[in-house]
C-alpha positions in Angstrom: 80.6 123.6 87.6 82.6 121.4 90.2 85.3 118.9 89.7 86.8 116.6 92.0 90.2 118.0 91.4 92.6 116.6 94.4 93.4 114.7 97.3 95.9 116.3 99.8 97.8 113.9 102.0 99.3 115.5 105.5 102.4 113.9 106.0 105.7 114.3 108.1 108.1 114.6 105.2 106.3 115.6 101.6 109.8 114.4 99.6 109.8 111.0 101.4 106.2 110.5 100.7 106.0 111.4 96.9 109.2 109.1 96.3 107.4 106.0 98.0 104.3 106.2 95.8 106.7 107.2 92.7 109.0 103.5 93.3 105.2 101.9 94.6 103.1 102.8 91.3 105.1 104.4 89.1 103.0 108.0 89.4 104.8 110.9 88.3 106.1 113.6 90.1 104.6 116.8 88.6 105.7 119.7 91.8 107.4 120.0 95.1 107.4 123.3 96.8 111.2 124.6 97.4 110.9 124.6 101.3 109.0 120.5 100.8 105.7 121.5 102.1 103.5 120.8 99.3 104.1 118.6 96.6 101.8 116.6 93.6 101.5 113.0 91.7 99.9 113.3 88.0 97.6 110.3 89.1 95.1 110.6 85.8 92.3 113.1 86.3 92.9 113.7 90.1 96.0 114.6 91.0 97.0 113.2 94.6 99.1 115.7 96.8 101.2 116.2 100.1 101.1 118.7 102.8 104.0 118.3 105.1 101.9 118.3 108.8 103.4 122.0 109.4 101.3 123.4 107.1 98.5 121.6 107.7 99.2 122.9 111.1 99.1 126.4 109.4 96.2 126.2 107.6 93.6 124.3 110.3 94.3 126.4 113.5 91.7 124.0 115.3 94.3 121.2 114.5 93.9 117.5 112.6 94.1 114.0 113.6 97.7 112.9 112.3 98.0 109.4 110.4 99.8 106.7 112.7 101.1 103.2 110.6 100.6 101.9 114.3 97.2 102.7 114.6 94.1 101.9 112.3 93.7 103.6 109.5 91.3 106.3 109.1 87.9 105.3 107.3 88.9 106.5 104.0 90.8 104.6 101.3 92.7 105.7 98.3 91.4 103.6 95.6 94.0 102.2 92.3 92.9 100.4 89.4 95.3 97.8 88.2 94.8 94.8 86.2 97.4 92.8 88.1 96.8 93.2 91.6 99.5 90.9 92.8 101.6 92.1 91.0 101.5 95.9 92.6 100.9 94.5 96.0 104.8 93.1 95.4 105.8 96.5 94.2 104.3 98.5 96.5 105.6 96.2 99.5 109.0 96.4 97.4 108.4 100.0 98.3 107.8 100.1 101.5 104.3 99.4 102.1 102.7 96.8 104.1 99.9 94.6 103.2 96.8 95.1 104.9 94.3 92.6 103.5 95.0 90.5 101.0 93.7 89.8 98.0 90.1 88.6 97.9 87.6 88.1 94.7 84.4 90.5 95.8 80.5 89.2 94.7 80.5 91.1 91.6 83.6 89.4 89.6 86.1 92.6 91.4 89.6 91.8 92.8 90.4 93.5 96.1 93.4 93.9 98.3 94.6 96.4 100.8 97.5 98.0 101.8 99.1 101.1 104.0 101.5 103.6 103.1 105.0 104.4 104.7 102.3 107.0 106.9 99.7 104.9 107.7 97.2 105.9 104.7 94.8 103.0 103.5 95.5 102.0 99.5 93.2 99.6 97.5 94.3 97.9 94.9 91.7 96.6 92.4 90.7 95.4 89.0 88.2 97.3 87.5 84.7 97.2 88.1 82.8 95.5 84.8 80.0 97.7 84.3 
């Protein structure tokens, strides 16, 4: 058996980061470690996480590329179903995020924005896929 389980974020400050997607989408904040270097959102199913970049450093002693808001974002995307994107674009910029690419109405009926995180990381905001 296998199960996607997590994401893990590596991010400069694990506190700063779990309160921005707390005010942004309302996740919940289910852990932080007592010295702030790991900390989890209850998300649904997959819980999304932070690693502050020391222990990242730690853990991968052949280093990692380290997220930059100034630069592009990686290719990878964290993907949130909404049925009002618009609505949690405003939040999430309320928040502290900025918008990326706005909202655009994809070939197969989907609703599709983008925006980045107080780090840099790539968000999607969508409707749901009708299947």
């Amino acid at each position: 058996m296998i199960q996607f389980k997590y994401t893990i974020l590596y991010v400069p400050d694990v506190t700063k980061a779990i309160t921005f997607y707390e005010a942004a989408f309302g996740f919940e904040r289910t852990f932080i470690s007592p010295d702030n270097d790991y900390g989890e959102l209850q998300t649904g199913p997959t819980t999304l996480s932070f690693a502050s970049e020391t222990l990242a450093g730690s853990n991968l002693p052949n280093g990692f590329a380290h997220a930059d808001a100034a630069q592009k974002p990686f290719a990878i995307e964290l993907g949130f179903v909404t049925d009002d994107v618009s609505a949690m674009i405003e939040k999430a910029i309320a928040a502290g995020a900025r918008l990326y690419a706005a909202p655009a109405v994809k070939p197969w009926g989907q609703t599709v924005a983008y925006v980045r995180d107080l780090n840099g990381f790539l968000i999607e905001l969508c409707t749901p896929v009708a299947h």
